[in-house]
C-alpha positions in Angstrom: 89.7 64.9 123.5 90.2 68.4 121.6 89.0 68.9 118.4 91.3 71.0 115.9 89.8 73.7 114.2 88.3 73.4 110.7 88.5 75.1 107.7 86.7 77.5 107.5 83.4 78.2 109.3 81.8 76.4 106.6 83.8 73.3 106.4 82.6 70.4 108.4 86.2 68.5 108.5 86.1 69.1 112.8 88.5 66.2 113.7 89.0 64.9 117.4 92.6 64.3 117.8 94.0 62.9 121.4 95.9 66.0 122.9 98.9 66.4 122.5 99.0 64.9 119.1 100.3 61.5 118.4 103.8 60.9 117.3 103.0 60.0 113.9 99.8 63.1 113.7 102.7 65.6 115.0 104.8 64.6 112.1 102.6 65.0 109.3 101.6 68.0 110.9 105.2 69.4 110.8 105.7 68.0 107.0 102.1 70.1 106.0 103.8 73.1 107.1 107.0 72.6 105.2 105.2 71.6 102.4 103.3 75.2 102.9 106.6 76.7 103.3 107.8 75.0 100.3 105.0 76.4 97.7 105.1 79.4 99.1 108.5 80.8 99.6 109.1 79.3 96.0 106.8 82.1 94.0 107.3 84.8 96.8 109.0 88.2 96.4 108.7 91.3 98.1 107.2 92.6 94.9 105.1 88.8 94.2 102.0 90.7 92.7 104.2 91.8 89.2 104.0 90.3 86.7 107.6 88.8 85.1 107.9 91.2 82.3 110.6 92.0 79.4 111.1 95.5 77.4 112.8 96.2 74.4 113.0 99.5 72.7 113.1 100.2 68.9 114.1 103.1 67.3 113.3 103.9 63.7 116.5 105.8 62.8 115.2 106.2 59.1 112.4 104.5 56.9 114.0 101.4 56.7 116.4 101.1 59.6 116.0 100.4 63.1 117.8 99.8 66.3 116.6 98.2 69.3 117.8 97.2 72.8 116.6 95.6 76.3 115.7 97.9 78.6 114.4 95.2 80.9 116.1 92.1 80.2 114.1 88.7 80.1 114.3 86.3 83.1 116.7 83.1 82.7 115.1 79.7 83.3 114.5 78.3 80.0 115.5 79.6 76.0 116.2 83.0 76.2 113.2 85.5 74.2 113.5 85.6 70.0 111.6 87.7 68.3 110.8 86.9 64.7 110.5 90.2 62.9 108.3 90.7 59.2 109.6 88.9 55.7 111.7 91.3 54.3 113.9 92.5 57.7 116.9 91.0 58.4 119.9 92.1 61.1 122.9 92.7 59.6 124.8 93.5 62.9 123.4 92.9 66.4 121.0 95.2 67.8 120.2 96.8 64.4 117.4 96.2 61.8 117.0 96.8 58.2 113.7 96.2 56.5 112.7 97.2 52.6 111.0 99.4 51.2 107.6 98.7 53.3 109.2 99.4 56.6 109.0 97.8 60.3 105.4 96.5 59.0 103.8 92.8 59.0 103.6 90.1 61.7 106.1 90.0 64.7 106.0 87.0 67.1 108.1 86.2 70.2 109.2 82.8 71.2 110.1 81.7 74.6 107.4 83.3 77.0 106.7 81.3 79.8 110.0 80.2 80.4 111.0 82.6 83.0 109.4 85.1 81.3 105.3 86.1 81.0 105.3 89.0 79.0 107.0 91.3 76.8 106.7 95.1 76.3 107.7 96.2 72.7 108.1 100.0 72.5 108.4 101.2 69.7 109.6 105.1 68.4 109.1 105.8 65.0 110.2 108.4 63.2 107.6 110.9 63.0 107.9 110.9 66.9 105.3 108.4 67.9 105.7 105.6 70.6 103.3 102.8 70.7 103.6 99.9 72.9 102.6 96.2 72.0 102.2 93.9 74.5 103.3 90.0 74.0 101.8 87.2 75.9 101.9 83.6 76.3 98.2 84.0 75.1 99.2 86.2 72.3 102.5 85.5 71.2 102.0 87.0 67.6 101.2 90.8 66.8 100.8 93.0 63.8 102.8 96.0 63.0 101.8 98.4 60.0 105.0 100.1 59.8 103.9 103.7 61.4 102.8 105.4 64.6 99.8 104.8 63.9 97.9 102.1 66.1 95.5 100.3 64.0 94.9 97.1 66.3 91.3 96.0 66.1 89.0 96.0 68.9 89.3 91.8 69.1 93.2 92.1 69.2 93.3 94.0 72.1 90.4 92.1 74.2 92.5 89.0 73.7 96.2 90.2 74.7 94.3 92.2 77.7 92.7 89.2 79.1 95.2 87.3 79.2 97.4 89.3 80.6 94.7 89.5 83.3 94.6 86.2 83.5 98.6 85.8 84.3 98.7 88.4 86.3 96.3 87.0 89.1 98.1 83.9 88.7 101.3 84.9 89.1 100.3 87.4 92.0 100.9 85.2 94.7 100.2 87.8 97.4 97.1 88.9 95.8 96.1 84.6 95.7 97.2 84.6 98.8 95.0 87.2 100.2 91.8 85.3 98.7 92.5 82.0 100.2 93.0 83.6 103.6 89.6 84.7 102.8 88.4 81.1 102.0 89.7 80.1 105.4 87.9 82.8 107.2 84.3 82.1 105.5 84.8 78.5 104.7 82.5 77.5 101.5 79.4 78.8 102.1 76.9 81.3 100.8 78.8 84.3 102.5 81.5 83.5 100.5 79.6 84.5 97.5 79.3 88.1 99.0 82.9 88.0 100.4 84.2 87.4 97.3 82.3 90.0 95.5 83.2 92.5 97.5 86.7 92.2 96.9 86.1 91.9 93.2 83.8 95.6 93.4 86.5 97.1 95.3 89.5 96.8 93.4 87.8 96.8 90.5 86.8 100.4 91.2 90.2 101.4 92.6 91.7 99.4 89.2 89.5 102.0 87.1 90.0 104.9 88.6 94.0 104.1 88.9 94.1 103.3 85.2 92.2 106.4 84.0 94.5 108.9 86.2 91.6 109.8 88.2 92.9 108.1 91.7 96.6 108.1 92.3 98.8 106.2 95.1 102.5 105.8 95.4 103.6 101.9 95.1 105.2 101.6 98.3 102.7 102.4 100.5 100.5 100.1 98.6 102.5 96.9 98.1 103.1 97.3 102.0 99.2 97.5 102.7 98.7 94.5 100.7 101.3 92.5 102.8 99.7 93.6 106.0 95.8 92.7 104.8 97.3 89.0 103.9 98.8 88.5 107.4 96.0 89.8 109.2 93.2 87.8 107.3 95.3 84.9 108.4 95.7 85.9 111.5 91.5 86.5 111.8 91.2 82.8 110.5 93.1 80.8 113.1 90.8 81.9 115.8 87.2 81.7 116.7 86.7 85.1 118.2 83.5 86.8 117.3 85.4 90.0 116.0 84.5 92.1 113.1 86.5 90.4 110.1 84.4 87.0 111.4 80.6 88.5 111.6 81.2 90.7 108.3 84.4 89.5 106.1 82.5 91.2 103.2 83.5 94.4 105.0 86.8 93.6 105.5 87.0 92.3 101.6 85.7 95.5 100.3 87.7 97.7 102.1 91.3 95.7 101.2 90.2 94.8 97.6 90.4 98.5 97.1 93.9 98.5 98.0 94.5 95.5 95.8 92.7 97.0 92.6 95.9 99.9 93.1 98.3 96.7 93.3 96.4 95.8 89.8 96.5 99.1 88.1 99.9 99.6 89.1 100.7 96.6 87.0 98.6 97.3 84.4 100.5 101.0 84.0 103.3 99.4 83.5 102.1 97.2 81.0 100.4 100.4 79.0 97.2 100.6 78.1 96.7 101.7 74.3 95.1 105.2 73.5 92.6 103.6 71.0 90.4 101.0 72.8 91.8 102.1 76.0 88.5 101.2 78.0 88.0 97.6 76.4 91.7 97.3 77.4 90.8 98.1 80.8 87.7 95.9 80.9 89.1 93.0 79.0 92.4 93.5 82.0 90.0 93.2 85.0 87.9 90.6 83.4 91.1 88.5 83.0 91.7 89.1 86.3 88.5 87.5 87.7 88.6 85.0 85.2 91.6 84.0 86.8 90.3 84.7 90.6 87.1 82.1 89.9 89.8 79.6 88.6 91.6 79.8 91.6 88.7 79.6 94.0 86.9 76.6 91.9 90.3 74.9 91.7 90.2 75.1 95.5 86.9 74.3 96.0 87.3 71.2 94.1 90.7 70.0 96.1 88.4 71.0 99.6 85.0 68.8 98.0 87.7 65.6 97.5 89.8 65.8 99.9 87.3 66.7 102.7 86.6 63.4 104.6 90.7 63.0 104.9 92.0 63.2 109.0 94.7 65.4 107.8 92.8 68.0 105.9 92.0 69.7 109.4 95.3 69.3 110.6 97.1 71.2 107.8 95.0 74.3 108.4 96.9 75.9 111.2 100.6 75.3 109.8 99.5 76.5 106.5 97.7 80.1 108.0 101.1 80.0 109.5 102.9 79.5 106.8 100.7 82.5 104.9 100.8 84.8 108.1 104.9 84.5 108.6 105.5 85.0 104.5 103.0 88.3 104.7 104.9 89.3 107.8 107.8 89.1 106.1 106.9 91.1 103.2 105.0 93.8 105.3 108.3 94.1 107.1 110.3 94.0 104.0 107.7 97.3 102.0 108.0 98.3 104.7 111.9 99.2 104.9 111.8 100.1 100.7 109.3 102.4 102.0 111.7 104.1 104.8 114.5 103.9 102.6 116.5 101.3 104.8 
């Protein structure tokens, strides 16, 4: 008799299985690891960690007219983004805007985030040469304009639309998800998960800072490719037993990845924008978001583990599905890696 690994060195799910595996065992073995492949390969991209964004650009061309156009156009897969602009604007012709005599000013809301589409960036360029940028969300779906360049967003409005574009983007960021539940199948749930974890979360929360601020500054090639590679050699680390040094101290290993992670976060929050009044509750309110959604994820997972963990097939699934994470990250790595040489 050899027993399969577990999940985790935490997990006691250790299952005895006849060597080779049964007939029936090998099959749902091989149907675990399509299943894997399935999940996976369906939200991956070379690029997985962004988040699905939309830009349009308005130009006040006088105090009452405006133009706009997509710079980035929304993704299909449901109704296409509307935008409802303030009582008293209309569009006479496509792509223009006429409002009365108070101007671009009053409540706009966008309809049709979520469906293919997370987020949209409105840029606006008024008159008097300003640009602000508003960000919608499918958390905050409705903003206020006040019909100048100047931003007069309270403190509240911001905290919300920055948290929960925090919170999307950690769900949506497969490769960053990815990289945390290699970690849970390294350290299994145990106390040193506790110190795993927050490790990652002080490291790229201190690379996210410093990237946001313009004090620490990385190309994103180089970094999207790091990221791949610390994903397929997590999982890599977790389907053996070797003593080696991601196994006696993955807190290491977490802290030194998560700070290439927090880059892969501020280089989605950049693109975002970050507003010049309450740019630091913007910040926090992001990175909050961000572990909000990270603690989702793990207690989400923690809860599947605590109910599903006297089931045969729970130990069986673990090495097709490190598989299934290590061959996805190698084939990202491989594919940052070519962007990055120019192939």
């Amino acid at each position: 008799m050899r027993p399969l690994p577990w999940i985790g060195a935490g997990f006691d799910t250790r299952v005895a299985l006849p060597w080779p595996l049964r007939t029936g065992a090998l099959l749902r073995t091989l149907l675990a690891g399509l299943l894997a492949w399935w999940l996976l390969l369906g939200h991956g991209s070379a690029r997985a960690h962004e988040i699905s964004m939309a830009e349009m650009v308005v130009w006040q061309n006088s105090p009452t007219e405006f133009s706009w156009q997509w710079t980035a156009a929304p993704r299909t897969g449901g109704a296409s983004l509307r935008l409802r602009w303030p009582d008293g604007c209309d569009s006479p012709e496509p792509q223009r805007l006429r409002c009365g005599a108070q101007g671009l000013s009053g409540r706009v809301a966008v309809e049709g985030l979520g469906e293919g589409t997370s987020a949209l960036l409105l840029k606006m360029h008024w008159l008097d040469g300003g640009l602000r940028v508003y960000t919608f969300s499918q958390g905050q779906r409705e903003l206020l304009l006040y019909g100048s360049a100047e931003d007069r967003r309270d403190l509240a409005e911001i905290a919300r639309a920055y948290t929960a574009l925090g919170i999307e983007h950690i769900l949506t960021g497969i490769d960053h998800l990815l990289f945390v539940v290699g970690l849970l199948f390294l350290v299994g749930f145990r106390r040193q998960l506790v110190w795993t974890i927050s490790a990652f979360t002080v490291a790229h929360s201190l690379t996210l800072g410093l990237s946001a601020l313009g004090w620490l500054s990385l190309r994103a090639p180089p970094v999207e490719a790091t990221i791949a590679l610390s994903i397929m050699l997590v999982a890599g680390e977790a389907l053996h037993r070797r003593p080696t040094v991601a196994r006696r101290w993955p807190a290491l290993v977490a802290l030194l990845f998560g700070l290439v992670h927090g880059l892969g976060f501020a280089g989605a929050l950049q693109a975002i924008g970050l507003p010049q009044q309450h740019l630091l509750a913007a910040l926090l309110t992001f990175n909050l978001g961000v572990e909000l959604g990270q603690l989702a994820v793990v207690g989400s997972l923690w809860a599947a583990w605590h109910l599903l963990s006297t089931r045969p097939w729970l130990a069986r699934a673990r090495t097709p599905v490190l598989y299934a994470i290590g061959s996805l990250a190698a084939w990202w790595t491989l594919a940052r890696v070519a962007t990055l040489a120019g192939i």
